[in-house]
PDB file of N, CA, C and O in Angstrom:
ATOM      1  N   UNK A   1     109.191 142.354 108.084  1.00  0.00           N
ATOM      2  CA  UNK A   1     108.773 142.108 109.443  1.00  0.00           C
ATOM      3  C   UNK A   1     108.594 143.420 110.175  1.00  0.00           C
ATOM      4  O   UNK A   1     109.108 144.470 109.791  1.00  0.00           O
ATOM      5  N   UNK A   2     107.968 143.322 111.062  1.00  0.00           N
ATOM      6  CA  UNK A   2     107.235 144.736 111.703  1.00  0.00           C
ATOM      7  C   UNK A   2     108.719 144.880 113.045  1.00  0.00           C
ATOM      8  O   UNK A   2     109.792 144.278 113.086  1.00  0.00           O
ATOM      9  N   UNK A   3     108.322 145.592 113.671  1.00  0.00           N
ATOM     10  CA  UNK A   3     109.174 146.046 114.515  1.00  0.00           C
ATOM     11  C   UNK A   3     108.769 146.042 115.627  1.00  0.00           C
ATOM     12  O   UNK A   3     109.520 146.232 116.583  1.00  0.00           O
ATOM     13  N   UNK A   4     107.300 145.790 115.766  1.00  0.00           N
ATOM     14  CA  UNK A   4     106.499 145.195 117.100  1.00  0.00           C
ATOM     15  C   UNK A   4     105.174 144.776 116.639  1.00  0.00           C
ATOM     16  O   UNK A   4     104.601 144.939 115.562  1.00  0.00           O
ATOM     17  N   UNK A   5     104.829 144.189 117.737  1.00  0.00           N
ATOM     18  CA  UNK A   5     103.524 142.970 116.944  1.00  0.00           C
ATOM     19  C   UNK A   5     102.560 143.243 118.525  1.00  0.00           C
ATOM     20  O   UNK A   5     103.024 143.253 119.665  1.00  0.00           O
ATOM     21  N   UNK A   6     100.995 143.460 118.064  1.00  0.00           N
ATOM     22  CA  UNK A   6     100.227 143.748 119.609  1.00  0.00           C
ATOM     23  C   UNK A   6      99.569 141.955 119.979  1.00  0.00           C
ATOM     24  O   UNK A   6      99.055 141.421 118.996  1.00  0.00           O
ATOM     25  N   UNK A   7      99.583 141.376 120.872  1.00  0.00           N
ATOM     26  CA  UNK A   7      99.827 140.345 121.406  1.00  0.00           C
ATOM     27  C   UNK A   7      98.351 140.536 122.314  1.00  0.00           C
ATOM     28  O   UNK A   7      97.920 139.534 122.884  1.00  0.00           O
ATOM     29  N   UNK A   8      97.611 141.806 122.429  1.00  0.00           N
ATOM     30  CA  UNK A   8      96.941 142.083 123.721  1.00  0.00           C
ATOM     31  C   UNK A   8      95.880 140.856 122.838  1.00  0.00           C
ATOM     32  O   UNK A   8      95.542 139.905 123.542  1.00  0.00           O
ATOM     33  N   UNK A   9      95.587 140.854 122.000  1.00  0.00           N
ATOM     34  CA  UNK A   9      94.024 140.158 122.022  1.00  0.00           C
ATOM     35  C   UNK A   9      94.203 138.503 121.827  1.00  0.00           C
ATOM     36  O   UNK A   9      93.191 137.814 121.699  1.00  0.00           O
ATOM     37  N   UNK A  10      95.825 137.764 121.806  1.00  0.00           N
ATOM     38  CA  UNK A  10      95.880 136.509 121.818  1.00  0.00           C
ATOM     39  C   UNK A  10      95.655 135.489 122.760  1.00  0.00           C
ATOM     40  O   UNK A  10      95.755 135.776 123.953  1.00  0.00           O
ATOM     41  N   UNK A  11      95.385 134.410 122.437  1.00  0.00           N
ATOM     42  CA  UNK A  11      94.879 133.641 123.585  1.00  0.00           C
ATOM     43  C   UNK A  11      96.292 132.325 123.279  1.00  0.00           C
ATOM     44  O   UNK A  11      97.141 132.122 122.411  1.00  0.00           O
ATOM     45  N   UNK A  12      95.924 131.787 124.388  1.00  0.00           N
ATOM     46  CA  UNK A  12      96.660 130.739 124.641  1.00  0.00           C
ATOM     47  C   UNK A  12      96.018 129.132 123.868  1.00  0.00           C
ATOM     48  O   UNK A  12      94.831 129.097 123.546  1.00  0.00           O
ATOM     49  N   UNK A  13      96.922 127.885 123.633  1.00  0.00           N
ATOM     50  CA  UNK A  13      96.583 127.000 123.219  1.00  0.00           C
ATOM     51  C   UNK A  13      96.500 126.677 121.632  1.00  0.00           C
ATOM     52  O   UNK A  13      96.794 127.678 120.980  1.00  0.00           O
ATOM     53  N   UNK A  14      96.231 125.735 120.963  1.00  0.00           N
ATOM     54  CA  UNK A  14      96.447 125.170 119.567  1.00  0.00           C
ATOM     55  C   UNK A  14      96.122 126.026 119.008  1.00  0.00           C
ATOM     56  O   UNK A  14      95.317 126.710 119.641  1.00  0.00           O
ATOM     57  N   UNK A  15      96.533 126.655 117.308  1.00  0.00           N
ATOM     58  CA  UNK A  15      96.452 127.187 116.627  1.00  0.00           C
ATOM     59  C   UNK A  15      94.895 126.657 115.975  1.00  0.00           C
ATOM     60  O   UNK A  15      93.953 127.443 115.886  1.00  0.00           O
ATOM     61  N   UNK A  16      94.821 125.505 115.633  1.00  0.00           N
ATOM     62  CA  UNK A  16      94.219 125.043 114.968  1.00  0.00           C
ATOM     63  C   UNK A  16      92.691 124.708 115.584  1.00  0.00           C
ATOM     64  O   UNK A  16      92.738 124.141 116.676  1.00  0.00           O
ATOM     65  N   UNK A  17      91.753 124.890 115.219  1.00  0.00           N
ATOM     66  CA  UNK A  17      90.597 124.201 116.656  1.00  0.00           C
ATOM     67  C   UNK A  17      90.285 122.910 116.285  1.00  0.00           C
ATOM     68  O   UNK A  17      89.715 122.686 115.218  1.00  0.00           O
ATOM     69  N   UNK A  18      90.523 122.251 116.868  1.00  0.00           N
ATOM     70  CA  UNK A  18      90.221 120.502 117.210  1.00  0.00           C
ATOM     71  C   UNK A  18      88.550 120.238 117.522  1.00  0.00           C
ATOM     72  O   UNK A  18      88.048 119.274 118.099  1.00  0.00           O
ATOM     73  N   UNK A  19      87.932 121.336 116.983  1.00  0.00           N
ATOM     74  CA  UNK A  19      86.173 121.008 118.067  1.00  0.00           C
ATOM     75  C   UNK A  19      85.428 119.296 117.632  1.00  0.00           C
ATOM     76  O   UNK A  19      85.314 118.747 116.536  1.00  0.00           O
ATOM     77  N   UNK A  20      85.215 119.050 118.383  1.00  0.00           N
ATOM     78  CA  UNK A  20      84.839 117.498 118.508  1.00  0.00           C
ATOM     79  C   UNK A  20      86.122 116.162 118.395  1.00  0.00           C
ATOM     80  O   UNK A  20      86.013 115.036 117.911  1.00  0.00           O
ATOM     81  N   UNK A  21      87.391 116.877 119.093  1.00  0.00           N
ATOM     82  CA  UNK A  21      88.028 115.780 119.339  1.00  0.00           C
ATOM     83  C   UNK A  21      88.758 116.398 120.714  1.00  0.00           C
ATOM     84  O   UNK A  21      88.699 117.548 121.149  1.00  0.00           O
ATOM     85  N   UNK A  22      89.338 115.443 121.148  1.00  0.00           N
ATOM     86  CA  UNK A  22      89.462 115.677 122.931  1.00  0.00           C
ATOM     87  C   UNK A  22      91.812 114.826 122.516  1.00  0.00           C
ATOM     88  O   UNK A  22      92.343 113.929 121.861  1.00  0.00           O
ATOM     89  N   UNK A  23      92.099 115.604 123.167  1.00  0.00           N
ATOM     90  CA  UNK A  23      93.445 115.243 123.379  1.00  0.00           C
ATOM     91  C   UNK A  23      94.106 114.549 124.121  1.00  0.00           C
ATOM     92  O   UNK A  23      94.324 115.209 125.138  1.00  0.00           O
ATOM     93  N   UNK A  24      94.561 113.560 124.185  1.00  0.00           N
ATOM     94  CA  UNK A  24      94.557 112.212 125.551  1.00  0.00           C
ATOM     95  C   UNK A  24      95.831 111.785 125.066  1.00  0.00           C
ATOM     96  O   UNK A  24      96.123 111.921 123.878  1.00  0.00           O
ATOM     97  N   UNK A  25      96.655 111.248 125.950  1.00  0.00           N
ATOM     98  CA  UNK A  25      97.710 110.561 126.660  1.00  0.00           C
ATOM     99  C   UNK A  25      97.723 109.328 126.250  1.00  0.00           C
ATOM    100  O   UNK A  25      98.146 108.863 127.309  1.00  0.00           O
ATOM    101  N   UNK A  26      97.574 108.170 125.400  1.00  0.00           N
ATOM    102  CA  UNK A  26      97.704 106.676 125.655  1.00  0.00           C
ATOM    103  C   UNK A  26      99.045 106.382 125.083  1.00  0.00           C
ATOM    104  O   UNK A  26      99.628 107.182 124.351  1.00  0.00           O
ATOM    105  N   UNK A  27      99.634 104.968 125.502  1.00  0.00           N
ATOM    106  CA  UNK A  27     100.790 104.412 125.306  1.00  0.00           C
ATOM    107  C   UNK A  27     100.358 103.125 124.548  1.00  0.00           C
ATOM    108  O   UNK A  27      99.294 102.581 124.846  1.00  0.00           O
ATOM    109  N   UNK A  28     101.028 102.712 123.740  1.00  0.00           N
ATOM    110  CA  UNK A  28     100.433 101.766 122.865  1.00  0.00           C
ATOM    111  C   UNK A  28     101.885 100.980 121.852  1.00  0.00           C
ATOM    112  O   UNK A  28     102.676 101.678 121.218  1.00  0.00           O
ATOM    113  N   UNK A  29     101.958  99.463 121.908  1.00  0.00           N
ATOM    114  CA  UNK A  29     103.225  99.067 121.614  1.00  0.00           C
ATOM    115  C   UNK A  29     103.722  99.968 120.397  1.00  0.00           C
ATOM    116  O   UNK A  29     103.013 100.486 119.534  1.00  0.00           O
ATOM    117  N   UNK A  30     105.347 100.043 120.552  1.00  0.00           N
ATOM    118  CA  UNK A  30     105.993 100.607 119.551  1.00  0.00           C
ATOM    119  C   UNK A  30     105.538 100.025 118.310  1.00  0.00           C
ATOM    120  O   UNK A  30     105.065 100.753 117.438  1.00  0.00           O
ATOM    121  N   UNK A  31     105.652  98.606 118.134  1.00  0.00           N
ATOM    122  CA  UNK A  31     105.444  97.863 116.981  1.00  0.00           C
ATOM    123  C   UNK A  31     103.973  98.068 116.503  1.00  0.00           C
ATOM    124  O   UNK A  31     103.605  97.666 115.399  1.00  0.00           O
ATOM    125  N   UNK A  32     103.020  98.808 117.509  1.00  0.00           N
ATOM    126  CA  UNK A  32     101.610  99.083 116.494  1.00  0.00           C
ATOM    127  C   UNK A  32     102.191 100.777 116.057  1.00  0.00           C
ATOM    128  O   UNK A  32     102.134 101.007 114.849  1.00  0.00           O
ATOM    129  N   UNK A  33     102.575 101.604 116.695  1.00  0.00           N
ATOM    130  CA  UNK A  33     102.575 102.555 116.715  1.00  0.00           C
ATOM    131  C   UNK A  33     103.598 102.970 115.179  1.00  0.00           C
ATOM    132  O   UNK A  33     103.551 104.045 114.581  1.00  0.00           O
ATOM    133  N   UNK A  34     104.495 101.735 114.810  1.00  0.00           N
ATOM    134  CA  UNK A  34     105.790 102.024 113.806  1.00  0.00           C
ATOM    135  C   UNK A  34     104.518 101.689 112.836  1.00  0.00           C
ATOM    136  O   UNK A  34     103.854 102.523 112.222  1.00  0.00           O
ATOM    137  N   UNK A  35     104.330 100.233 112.843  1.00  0.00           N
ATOM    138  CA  UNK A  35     103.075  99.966 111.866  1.00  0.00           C
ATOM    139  C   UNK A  35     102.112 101.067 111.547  1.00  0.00           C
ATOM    140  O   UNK A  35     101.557 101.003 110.450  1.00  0.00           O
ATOM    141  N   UNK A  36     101.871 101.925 112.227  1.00  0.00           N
ATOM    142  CA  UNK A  36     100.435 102.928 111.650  1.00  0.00           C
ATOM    143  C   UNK A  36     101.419 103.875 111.265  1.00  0.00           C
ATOM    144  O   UNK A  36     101.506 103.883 110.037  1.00  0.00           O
ATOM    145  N   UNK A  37     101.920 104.391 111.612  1.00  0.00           N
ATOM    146  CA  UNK A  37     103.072 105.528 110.774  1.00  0.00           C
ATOM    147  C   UNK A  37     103.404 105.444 109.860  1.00  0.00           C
ATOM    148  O   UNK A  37     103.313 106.428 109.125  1.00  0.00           O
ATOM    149  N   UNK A  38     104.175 103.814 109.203  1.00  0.00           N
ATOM    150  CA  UNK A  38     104.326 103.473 107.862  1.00  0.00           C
ATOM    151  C   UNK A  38     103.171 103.371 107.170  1.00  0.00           C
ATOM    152  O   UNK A  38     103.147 103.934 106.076  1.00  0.00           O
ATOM    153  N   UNK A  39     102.384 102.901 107.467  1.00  0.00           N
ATOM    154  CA  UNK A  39     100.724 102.917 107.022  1.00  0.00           C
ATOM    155  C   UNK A  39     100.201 104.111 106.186  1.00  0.00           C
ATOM    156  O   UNK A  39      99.853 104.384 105.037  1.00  0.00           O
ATOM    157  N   UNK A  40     100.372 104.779 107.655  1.00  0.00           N
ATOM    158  CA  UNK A  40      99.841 106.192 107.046  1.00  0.00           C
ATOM    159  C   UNK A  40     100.727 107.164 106.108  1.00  0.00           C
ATOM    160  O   UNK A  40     100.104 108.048 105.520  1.00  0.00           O
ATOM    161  N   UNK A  41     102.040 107.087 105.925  1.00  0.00           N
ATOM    162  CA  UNK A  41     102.851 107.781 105.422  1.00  0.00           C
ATOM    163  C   UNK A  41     102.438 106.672 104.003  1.00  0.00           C
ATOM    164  O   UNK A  41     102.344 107.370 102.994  1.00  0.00           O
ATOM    165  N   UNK A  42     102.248 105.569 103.777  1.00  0.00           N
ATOM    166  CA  UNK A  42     101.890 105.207 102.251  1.00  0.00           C
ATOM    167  C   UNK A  42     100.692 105.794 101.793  1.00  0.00           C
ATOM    168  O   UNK A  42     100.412 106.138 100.645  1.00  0.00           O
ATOM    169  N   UNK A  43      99.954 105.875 102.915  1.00  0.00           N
ATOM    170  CA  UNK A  43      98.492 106.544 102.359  1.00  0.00           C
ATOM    171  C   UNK A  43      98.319 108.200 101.985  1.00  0.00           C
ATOM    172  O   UNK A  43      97.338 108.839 101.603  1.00  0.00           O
ATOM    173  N   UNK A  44      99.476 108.528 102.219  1.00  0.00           N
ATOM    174  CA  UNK A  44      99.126 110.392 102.689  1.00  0.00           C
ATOM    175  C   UNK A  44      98.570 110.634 103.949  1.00  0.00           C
ATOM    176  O   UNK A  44      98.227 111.815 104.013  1.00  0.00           O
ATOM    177  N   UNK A  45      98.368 110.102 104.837  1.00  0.00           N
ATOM    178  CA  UNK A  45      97.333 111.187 105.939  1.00  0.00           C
ATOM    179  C   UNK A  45      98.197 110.670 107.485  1.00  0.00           C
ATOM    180  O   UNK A  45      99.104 109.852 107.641  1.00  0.00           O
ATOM    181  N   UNK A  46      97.831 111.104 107.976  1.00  0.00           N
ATOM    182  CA  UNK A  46      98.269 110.924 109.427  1.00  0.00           C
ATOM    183  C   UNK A  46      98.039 109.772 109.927  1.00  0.00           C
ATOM    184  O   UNK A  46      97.228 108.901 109.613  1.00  0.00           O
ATOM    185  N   UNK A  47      99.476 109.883 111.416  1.00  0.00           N
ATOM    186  CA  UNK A  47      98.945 108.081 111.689  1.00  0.00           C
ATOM    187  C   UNK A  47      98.251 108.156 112.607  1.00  0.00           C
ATOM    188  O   UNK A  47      97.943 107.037 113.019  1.00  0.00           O
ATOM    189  N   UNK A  48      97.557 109.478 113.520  1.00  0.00           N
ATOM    190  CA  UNK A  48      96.830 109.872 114.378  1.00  0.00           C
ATOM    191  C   UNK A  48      95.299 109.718 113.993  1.00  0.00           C
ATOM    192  O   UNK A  48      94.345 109.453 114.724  1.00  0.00           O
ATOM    193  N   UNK A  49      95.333 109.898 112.989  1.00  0.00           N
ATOM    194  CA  UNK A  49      94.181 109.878 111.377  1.00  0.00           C
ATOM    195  C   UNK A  49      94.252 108.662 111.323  1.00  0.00           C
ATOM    196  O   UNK A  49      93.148 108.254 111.685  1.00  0.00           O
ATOM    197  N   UNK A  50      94.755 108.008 111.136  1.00  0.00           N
ATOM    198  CA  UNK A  50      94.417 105.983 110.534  1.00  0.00           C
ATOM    199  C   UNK A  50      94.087 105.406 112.209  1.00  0.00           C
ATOM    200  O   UNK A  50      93.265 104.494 112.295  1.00  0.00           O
ATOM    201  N   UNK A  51      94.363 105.636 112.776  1.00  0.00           N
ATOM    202  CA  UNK A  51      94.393 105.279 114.419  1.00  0.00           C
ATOM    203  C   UNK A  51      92.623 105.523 114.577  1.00  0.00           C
ATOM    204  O   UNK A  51      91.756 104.667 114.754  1.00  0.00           O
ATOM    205  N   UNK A  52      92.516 106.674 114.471  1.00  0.00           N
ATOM    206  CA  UNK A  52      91.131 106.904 114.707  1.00  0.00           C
ATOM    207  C   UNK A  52      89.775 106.086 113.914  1.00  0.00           C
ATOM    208  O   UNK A  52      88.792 105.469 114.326  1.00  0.00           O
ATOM    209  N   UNK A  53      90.255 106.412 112.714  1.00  0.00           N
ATOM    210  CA  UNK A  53      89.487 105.425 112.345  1.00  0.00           C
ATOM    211  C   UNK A  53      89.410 104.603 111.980  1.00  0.00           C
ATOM    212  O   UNK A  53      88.581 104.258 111.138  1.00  0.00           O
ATOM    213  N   UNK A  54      90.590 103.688 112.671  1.00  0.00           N
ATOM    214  CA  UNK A  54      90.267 102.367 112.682  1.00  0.00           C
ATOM    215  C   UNK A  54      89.330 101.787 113.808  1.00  0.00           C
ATOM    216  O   UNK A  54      88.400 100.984 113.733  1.00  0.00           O
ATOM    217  N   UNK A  55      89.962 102.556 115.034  1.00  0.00           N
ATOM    218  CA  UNK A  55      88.869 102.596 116.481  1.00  0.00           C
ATOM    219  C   UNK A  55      87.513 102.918 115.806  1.00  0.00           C
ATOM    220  O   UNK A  55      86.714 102.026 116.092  1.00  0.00           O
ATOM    221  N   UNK A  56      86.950 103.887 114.996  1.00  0.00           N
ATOM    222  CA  UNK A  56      85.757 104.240 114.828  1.00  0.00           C
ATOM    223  C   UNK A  56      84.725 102.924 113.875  1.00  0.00           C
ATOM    224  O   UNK A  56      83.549 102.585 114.003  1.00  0.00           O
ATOM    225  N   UNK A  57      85.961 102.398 112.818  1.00  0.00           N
ATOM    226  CA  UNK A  57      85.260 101.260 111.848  1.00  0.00           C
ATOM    227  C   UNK A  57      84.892  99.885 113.018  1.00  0.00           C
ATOM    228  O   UNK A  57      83.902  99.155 112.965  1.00  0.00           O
ATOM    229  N   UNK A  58      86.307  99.814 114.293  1.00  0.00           N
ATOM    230  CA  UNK A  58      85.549  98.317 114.923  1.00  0.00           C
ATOM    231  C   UNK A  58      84.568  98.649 115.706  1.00  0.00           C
ATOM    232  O   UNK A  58      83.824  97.686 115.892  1.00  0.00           O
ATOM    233  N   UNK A  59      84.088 100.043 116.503  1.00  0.00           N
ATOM    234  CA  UNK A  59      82.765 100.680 116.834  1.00  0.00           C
ATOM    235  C   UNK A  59      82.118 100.582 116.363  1.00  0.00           C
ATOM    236  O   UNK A  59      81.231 100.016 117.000  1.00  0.00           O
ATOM    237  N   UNK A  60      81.719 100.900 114.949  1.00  0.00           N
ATOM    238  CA  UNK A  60      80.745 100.637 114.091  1.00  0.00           C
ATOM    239  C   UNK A  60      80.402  99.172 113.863  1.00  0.00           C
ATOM    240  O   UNK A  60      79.224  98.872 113.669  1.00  0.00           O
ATOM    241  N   UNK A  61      81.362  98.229 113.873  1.00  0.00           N
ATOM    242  CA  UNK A  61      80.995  96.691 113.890  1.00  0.00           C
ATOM    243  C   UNK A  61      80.921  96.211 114.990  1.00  0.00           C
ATOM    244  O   UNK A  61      80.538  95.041 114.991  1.00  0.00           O
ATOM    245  N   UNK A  62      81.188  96.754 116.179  1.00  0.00           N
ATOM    246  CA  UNK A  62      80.871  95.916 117.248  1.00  0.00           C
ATOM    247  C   UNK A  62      80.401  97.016 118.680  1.00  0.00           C
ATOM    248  O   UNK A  62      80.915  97.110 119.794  1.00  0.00           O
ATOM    249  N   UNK A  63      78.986  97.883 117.942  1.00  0.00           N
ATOM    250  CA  UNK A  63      79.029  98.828 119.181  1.00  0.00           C
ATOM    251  C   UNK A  63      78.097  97.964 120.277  1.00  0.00           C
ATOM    252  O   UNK A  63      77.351  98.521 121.083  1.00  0.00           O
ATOM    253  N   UNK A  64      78.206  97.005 120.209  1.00  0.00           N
ATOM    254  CA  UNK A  64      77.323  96.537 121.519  1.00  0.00           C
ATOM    255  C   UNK A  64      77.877  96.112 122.429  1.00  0.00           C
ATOM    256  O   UNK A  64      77.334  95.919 123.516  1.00  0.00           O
ATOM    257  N   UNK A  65      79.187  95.858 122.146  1.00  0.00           N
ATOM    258  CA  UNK A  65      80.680  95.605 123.431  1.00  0.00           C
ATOM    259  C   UNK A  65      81.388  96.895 123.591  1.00  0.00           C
ATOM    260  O   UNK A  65      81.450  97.797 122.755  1.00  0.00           O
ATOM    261  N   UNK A  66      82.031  96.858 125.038  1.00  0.00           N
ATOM    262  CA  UNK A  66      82.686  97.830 125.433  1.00  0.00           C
ATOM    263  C   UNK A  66      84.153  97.180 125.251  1.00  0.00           C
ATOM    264  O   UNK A  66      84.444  95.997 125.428  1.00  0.00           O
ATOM    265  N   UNK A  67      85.153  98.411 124.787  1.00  0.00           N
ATOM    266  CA  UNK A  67      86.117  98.443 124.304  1.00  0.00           C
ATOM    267  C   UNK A  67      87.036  98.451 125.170  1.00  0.00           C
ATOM    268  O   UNK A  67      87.465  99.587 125.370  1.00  0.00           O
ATOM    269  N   UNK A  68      87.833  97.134 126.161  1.00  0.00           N
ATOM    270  CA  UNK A  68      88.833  97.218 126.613  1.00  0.00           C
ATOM    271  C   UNK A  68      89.949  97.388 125.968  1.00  0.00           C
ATOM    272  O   UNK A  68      90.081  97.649 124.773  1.00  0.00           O
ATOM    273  N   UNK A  69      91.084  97.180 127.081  1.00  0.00           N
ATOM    274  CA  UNK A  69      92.719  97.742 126.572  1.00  0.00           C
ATOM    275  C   UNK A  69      93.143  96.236 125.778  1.00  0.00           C
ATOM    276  O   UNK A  69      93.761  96.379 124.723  1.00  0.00           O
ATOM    277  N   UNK A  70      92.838  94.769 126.238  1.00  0.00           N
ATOM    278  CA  UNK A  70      92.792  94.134 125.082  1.00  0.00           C
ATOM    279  C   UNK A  70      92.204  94.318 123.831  1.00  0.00           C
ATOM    280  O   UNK A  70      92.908  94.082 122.850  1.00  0.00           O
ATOM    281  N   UNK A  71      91.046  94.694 123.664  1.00  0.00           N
ATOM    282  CA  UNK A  71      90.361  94.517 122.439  1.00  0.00           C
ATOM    283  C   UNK A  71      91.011  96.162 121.836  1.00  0.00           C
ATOM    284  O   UNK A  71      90.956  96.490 120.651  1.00  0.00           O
ATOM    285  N   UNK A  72      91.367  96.689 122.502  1.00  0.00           N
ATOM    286  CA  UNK A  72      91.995  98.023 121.532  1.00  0.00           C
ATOM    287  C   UNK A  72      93.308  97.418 121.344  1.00  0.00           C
ATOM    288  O   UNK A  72      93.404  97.690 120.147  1.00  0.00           O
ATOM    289  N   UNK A  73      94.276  96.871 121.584  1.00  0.00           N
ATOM    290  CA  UNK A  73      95.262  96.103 120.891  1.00  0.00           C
ATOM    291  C   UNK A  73      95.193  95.253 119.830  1.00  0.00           C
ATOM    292  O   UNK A  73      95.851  95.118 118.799  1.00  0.00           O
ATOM    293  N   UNK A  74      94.091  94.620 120.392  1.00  0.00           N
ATOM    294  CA  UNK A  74      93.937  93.620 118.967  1.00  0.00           C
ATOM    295  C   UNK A  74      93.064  93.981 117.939  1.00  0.00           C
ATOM    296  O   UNK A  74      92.945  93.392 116.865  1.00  0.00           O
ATOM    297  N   UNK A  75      92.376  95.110 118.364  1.00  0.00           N
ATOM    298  CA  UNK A  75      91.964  95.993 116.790  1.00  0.00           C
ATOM    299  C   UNK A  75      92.717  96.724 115.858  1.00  0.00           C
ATOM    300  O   UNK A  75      92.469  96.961 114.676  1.00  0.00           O
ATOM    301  N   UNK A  76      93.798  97.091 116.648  1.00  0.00           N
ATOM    302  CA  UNK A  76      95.209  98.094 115.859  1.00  0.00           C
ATOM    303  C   UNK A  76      95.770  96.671 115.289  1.00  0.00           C
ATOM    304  O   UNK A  76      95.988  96.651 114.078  1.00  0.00           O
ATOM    305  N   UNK A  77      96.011  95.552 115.982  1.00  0.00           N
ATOM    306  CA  UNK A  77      96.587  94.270 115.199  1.00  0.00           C
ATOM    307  C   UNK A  77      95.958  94.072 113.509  1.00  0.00           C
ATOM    308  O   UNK A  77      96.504  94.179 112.411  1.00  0.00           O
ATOM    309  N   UNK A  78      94.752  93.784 113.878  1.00  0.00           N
ATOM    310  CA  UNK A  78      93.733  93.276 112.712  1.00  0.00           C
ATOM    311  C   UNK A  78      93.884  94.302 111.865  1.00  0.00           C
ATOM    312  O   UNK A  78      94.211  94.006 110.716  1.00  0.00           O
ATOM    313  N   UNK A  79      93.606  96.348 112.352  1.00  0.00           N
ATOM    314  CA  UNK A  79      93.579  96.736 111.295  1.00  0.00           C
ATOM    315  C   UNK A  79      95.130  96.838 110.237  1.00  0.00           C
ATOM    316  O   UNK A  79      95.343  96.846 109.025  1.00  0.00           O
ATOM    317  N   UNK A  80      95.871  96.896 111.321  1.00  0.00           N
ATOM    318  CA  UNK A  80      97.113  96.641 110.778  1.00  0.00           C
ATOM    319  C   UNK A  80      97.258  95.996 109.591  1.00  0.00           C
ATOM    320  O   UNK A  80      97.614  96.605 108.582  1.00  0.00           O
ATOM    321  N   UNK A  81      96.963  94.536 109.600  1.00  0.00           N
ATOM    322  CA  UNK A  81      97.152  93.702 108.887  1.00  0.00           C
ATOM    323  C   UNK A  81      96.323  93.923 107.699  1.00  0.00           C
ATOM    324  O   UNK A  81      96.921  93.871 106.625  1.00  0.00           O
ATOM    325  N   UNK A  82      94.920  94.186 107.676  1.00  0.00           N
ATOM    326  CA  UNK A  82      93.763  94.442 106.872  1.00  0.00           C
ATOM    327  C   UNK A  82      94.316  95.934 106.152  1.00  0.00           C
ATOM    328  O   UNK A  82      93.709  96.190 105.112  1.00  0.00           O
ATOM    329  N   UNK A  83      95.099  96.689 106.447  1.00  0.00           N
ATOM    330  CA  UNK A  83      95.699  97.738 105.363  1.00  0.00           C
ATOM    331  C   UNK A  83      96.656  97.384 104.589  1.00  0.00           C
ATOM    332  O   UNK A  83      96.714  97.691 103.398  1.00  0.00           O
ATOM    333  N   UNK A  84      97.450  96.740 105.166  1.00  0.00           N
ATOM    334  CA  UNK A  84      98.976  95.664 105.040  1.00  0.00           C
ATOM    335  C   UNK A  84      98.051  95.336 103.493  1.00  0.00           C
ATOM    336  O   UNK A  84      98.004  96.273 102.696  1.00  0.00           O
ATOM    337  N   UNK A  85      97.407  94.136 103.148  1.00  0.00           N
ATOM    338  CA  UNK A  85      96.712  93.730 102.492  1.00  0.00           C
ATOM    339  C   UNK A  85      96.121  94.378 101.878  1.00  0.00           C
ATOM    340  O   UNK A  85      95.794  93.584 100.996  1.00  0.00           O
ATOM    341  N   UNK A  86      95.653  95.346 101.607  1.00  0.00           N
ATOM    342  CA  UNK A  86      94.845  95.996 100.927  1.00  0.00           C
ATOM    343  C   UNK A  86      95.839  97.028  99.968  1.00  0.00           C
ATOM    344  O   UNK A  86      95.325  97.814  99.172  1.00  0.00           O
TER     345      UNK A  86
END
C-alpha cells in the first residue's frame, strides 16, 4: 500500500456506470420482494435483475396498457409463480 494516494482527479458517485438505467425508490410487498431474492439466488443473477425483466417481458406482452401500481403487483405475482414452475 502506498503511503498517499492523489484523489485530485476523482469524482463522486457509483463505481460502476449504470448508462441506460435510472435509480428509483419503490416499496413493494416483503412477500414479492423474499420471493424474487430466492428466485434469483436459484438462478445466479440478481433479484434487481429478475425484477426488471420481468416488468420488461409483461411490456412486451401488453405494451398497449399503461402500467399501474395494481398491475405491477400482480405481474411480480404471476411472474413469481411462472419461475416457481419452471
Amino acid at each position: 500500500m502506498r503511503d498517499e494516494y492523489d484523489f485530485s482527479q476523482g469524482k463522486r458517485g457509483a463505481a460502476i456506470s449504470s448508462e441506460g438505467k435510472t435509480r428509483i425508490t419503490i416499496y413493494l410487498d416483503d412477500e414479492i420482494l423474499n420471493c424474487f431474492r430466492e428466485l434469483a439466488q436459484e438462478k445466479g443473477i440478481g433479484y434487481q435483475t429478475l425484477i426488471n425483466q420481468s416488468l420488461k417481458d409483461y411490456l412486451k406482452k401488453n405494451s398497449d396498457q399503461p402500467l399501474t401500481e395494481n398491475d405491477l403487483r400482480r405481474v411480480l405475482r404471476e411472474e413469481l409463480i411462472r419461475e416457481r414452475n419452471n
